[in-house]
N, C-alpha and C positions, 0 to 999 in steps of 0.2 A: 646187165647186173653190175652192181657196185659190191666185190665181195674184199673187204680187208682181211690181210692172215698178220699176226702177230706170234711169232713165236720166240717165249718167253722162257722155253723149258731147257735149254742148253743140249735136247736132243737132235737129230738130223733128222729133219721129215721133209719130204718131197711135200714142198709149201704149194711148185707149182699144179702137182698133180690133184693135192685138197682143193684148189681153188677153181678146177676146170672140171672135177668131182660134184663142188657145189655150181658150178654154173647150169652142168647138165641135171641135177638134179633139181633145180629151181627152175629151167627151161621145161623138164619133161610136166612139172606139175602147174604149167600155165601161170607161174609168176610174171607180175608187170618186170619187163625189162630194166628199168629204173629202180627197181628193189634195191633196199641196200642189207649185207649180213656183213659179221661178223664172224671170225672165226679165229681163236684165240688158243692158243696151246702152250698148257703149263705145267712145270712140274708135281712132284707127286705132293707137297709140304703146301705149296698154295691150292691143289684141285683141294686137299685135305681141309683147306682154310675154309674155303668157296664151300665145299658140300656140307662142315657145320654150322657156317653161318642160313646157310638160305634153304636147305634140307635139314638143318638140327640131325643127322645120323653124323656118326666120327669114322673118320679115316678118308682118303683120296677115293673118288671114284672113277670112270671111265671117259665120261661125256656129262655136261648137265647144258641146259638149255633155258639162257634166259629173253625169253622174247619181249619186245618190244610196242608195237601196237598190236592191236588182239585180233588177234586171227584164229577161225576156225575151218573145218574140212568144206571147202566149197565157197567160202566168201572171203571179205577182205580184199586182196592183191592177187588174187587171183580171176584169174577172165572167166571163169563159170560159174558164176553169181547171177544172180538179176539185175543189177544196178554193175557197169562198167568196172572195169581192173583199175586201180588207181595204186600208184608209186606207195613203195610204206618201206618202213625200219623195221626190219624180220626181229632184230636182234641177235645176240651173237649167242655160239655154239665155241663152251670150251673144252680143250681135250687133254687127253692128259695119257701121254706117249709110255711113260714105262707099264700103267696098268692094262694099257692096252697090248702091250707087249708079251705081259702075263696072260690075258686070256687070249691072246691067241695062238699061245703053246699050245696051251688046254684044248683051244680047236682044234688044232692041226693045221694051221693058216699062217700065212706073214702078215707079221706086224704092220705092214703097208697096206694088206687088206682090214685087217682087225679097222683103224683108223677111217677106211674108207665106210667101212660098214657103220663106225661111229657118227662120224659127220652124218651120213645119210640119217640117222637114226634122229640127231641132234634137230638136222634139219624141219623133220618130219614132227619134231617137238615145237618149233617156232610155227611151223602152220595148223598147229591146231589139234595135231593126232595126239593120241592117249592112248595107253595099254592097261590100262587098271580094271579095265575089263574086260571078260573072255572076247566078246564081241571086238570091241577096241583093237583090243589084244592081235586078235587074226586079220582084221582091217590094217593095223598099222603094221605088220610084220611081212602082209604077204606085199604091200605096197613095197618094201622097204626092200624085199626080195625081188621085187619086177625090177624099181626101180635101179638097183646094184647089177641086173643082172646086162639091162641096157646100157650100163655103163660100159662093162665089161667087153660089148661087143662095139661100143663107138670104139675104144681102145682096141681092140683089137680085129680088125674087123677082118674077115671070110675072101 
């Protein structure tokens, strides 16, 4: 995997642990090795910029995800299609460290997880997943929950 991190936001984020975060989560979902993402982290005044330009809502959000060639759940860059895994441009996933710093008071989590959970989330938006429906919704959530939770244990393993 080819995953660039760009951190733009003047915060302290563990770049390396997002980027071995998105290796494993792009490994467990059968991405071509040669993929390449994105992963870009900014602060609150530019997520703010990014979310009314290309969401039309106002104010900074958490994560947005702008993917690159089109990918949906099962095809594209991934190897359990019909037709071969081929290299692709995921596109990038940007985040944005102080909002996710606030909602993960709210949870009762660290901010290192809050992030972690966003990338995966991000990630999960470049291949395809959606929430806008109830269906969606528990498909892309409970993936999103396996796949955090595998991480958890490559990190820290037994």
């Amino acid at each position: 995997m080819s995953i660039e991190i760009n951190n733009e936001s003047g915060d302290a984020v563990d770049e390396e642990k997002l980027v071995a975060l998105a290796t494993h989560v792009l490994g467990e979902m059968g991405i071509h090795p040669l993929a390449e993402l994105s992963l870009l982290i900014v602060d609150e005044t530019t997520m703010a910029d990014l979310h009314e330009k290309w969401m039309g809502e106002p104010g900074p959000t958490d994560v947005l995800a702008f993917p690159m060639d089109e990918l949906r759940p099962g095809g594209g860059a991934r190897g359990d299609s019909e037709s071969p895994a081929e290299p692709g441009l995921l596109g990038d996933v940007v985040l944005c460290p102080p909002v996710a710093a606030r909602q993960a008071a709210e949870a009762g989590h660290s901010a290192a997880d809050e992030l972690e959970l966003l990338c995966t989330h991000g990630i999960l938006h470049l291949l395809g997943y959606d929430h806008a429906e109830p269906e969606e919704h528990k498909e892309m959530f409970g993936l999103q929950a396996q796949l955090l939770a595998s991480w958890k244990e490559v990190r820290s393993p037994r």
